[in-house]
C-alpha positions as CSV (number, residue, x, y, z in Angstrom):
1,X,10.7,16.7,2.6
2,X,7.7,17.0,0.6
3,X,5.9,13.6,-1.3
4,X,4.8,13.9,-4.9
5,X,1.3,13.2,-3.6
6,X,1.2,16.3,-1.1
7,X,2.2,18.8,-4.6
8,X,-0.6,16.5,-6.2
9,X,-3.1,17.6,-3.6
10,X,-1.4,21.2,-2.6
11,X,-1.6,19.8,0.6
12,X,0.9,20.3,4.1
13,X,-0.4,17.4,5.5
14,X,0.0,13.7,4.6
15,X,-1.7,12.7,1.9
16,X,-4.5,10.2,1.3
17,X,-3.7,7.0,3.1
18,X,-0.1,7.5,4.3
19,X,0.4,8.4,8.0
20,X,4.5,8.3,7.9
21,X,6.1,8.4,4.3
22,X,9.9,7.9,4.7
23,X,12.9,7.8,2.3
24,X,13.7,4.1,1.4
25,X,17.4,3.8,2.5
26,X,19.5,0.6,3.6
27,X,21.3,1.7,6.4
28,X,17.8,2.0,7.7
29,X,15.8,-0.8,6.2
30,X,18.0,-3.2,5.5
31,X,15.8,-5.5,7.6
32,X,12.6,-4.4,6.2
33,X,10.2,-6.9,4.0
34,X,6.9,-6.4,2.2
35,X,3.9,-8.5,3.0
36,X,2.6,-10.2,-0.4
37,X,-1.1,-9.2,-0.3
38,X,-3.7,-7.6,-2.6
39,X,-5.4,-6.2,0.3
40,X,-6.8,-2.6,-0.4
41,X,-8.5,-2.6,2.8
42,X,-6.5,0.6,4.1
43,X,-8.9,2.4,1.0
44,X,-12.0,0.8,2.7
45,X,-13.4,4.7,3.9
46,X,-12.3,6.7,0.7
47,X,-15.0,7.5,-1.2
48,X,-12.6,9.2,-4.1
49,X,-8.9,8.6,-4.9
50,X,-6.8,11.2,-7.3
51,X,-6.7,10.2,-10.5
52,X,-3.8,10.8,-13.8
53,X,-5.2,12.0,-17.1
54,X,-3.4,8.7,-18.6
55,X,-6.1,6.7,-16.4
56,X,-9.6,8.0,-18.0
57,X,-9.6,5.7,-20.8
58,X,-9.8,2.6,-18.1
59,X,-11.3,4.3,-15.1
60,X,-14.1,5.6,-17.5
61,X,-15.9,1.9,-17.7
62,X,-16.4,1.9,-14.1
63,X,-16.4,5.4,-11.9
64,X,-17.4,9.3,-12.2
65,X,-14.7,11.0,-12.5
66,X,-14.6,14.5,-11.6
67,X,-12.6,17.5,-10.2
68,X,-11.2,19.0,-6.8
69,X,-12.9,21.9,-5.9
70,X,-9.9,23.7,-4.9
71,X,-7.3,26.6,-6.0
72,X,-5.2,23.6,-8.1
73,X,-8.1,21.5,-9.2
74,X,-7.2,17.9,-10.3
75,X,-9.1,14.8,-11.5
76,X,-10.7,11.9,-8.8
77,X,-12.3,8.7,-9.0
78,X,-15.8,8.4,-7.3
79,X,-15.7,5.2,-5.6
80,X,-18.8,5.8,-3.3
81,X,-21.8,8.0,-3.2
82,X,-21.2,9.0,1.2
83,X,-18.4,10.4,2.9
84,X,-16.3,7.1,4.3
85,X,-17.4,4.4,1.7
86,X,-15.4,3.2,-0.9
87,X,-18.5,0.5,-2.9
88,X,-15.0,-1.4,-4.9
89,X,-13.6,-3.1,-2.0
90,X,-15.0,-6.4,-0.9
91,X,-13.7,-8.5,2.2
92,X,-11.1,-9.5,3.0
93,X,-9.6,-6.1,1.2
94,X,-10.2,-7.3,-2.4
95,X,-10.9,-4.8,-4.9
96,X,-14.1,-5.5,-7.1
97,X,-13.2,-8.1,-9.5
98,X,-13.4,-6.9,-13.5
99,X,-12.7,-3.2,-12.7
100,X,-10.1,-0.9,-12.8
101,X,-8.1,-0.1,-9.9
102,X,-6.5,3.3,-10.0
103,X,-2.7,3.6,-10.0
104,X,-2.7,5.9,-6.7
105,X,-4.0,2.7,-5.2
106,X,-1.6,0.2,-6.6
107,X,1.5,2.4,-5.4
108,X,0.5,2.2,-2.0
109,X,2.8,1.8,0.3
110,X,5.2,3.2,-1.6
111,X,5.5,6.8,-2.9
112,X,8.6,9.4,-3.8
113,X,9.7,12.2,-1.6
114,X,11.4,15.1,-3.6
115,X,14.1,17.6,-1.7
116,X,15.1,21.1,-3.0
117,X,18.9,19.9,-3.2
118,X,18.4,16.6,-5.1
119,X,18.4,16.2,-8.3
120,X,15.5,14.2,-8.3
121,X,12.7,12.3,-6.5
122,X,13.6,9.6,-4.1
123,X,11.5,6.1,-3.1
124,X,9.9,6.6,0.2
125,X,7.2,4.0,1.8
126,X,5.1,4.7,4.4
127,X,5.9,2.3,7.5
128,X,2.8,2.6,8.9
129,X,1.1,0.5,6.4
130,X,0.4,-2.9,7.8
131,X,2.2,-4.4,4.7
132,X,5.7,-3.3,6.1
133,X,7.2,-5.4,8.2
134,X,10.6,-7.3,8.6
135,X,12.3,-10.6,7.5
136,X,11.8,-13.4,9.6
137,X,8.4,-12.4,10.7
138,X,6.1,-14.7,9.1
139,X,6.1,-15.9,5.3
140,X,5.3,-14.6,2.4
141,X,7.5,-11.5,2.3
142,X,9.6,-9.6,0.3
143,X,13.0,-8.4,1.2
144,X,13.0,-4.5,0.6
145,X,16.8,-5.0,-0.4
146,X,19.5,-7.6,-1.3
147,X,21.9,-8.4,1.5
148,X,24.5,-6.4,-0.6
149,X,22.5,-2.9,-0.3
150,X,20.4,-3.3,-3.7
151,X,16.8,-2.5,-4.5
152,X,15.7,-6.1,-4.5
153,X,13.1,-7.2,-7.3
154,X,10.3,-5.9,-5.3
155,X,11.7,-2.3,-5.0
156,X,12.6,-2.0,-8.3
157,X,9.4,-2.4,-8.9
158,X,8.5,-0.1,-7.1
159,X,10.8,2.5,-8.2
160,X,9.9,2.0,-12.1
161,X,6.1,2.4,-11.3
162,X,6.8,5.7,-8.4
163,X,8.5,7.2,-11.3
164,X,6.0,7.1,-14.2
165,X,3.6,8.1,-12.0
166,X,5.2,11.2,-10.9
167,X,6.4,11.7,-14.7
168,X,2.5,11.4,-15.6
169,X,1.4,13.6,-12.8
170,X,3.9,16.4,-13.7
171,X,2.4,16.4,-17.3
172,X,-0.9,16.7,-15.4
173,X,-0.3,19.5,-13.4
174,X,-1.5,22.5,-16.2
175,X,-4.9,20.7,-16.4
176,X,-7.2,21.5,-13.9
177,X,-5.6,24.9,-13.7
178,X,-6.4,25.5,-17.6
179,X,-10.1,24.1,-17.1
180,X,-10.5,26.4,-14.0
181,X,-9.1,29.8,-15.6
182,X,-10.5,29.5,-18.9
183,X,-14.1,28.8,-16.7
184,X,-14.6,25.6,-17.4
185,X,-15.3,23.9,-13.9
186,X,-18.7,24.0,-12.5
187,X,-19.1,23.4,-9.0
188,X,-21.9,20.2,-8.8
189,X,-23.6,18.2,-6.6
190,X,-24.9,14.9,-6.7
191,X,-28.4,14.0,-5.1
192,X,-29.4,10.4,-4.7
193,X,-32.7,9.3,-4.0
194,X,-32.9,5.5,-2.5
195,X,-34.9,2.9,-2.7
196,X,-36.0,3.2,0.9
197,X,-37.0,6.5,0.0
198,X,-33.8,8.3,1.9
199,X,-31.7,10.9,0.3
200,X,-28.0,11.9,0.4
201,X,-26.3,14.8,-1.5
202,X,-22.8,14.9,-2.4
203,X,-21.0,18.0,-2.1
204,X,-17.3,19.6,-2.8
205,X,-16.8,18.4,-6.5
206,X,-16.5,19.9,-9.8
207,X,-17.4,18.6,-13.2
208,X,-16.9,20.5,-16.8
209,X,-19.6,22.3,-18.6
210,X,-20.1,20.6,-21.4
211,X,-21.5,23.8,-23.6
212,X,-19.1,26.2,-22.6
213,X,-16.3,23.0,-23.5
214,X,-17.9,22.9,-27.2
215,X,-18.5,26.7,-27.5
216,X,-14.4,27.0,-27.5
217,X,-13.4,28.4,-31.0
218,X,-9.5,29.4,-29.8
219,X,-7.7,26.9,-32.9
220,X,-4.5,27.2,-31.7
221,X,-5.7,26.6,-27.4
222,X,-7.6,23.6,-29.5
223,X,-4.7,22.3,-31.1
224,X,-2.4,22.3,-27.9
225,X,-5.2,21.0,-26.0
226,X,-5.2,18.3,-28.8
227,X,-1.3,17.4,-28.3
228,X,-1.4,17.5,-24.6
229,X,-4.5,14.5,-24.9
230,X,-6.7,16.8,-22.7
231,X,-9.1,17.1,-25.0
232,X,-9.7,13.4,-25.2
233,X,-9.5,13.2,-21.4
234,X,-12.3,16.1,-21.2
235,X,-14.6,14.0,-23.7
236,X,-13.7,10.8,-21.4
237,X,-15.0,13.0,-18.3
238,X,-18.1,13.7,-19.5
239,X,-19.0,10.2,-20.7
240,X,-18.3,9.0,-16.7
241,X,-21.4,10.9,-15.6
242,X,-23.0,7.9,-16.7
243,X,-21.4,6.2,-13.8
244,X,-23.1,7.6,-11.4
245,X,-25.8,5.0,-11.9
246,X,-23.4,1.9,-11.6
247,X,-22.6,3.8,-8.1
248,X,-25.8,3.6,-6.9
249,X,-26.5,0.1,-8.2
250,X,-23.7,-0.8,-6.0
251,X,-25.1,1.0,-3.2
252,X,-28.5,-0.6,-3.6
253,X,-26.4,-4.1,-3.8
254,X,-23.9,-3.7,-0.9
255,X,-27.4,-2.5,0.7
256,X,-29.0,-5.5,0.2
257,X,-26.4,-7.9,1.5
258,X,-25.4,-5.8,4.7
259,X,-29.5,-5.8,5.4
260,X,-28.7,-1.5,6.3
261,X,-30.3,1.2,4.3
262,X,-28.4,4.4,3.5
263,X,-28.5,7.2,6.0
């Protein structure tokens, strides 16, 4: 079994955040319930999260958003400026109020697992997540299922928003590829100079050139670029390096009410 997130990342290990992904099935989980929380605390060391191309036009207002520098490169979200900081999540677990919090995120726990003889991608969760738990165990829960096997209301849900994510991230897929061979992606590094004088560099990311982007003169790679949105999303891209300020603005603020510097 595979998850739509590891083809995301071209990964063999679990993806970000989910420790044991499991097909959703009753004979197993008939028992299972969901915790009603809007705790992202489980997101609280990620200083990135994968992104869809659908996303830019809201994730644009509040994050960088750059590119994987790998063989399959796709889009992230910068949510801090250090390894293990995520400067959007406040306590307990809430995200930062008035910004946009990416669909990877609101997923979590659940996911889709895909298998070479189905027809199509199934509902997994991952049961480590401290949302799952069972009925009877406390209040405020959501039954997984309806006593007569169903997806109760929750895992509908669920399965509706698992499967236009999946849909959007197979439309994504040609993307970063098209960027990378057509040599597009520059490898980057941010370099922040704090207040208290310290420094930090951020490595491992790549960002579009901007000049090589407008010095394109293919019409019909334009024109399909055009249809696909990807020119929209590449012109969205750029406009988030401004964000790199509003991340260290929340640095400088989380900073100042922990009373730590940056290392």
């Amino acid at each position: 079994m595979t998850t739509d997130l590891q083809s995301e990342t071209g990964a063999s290990s679990q993806p970000l955040f989910y420790k044991n992904p499991v097909v959703l099935r009753y004979e197993t989980h008939r028992k299972a319930a969901l915790k009603r929380t809007g705790d992202f605390g489980f997101s609280a060391a990620a200083n990135a999260v994968p992104l869809l191309v659908s996303e830019f036009g809201r994730a644009v207002q509040h994050y960088p958003i750059v590119f994987t520098d790998t063989a399959s490169p796709y889009p992230l979200a910068m949510l801090g400026l250090r390894e293990n900081q995520n400067l959007f999540i406040g306590g307990p677990g809430s995200w930062r109020a008035g910004t946009y919090v990416p669909a990877y995120l609101r997923r979590y726990p659940f996911t889709v697992a895909n298998f070479g003889d189905q027809a199509g991608p199934l509902l997994a969760i991952d049961t480590a997540s401290e949302r799952v738990t069972e009925i009877g165990r406390g209040g405020d829960l959501d039954p997984l299922f309806e006593d007569g096997g169903g997806p109760s209301p929750v895992t509908a849900q669920a399965m509706a928003f698992c499967h236009a994510f999946h849909q959007d991230h197979l439309r994504d897929e040609g993307f970063g590829r098209a960027l990378l061979e057509l040599g597009l992606l520059v490898q980057r590094h941010a370099v922040m100079q704090f207040p208290d004088n310290s420094r930090y560099t951020l490595n491992g990311f790549c960002v579009v050139d901007a000049e090589k982007f407008r010095a394109l003169s293919d019409a019909d790679l334009l024109i399909d670029w055009h249809r696909r949105g990807w020119i929209s999303a590449i012109d969205l891209h750029l406009a988030s390096m401004n964000n790199w300020e509003t991340l260290l603005l929340l640095n400088a603020e989380a900073s100042t009410t922990t009373g730590q510097g940056v290392a």
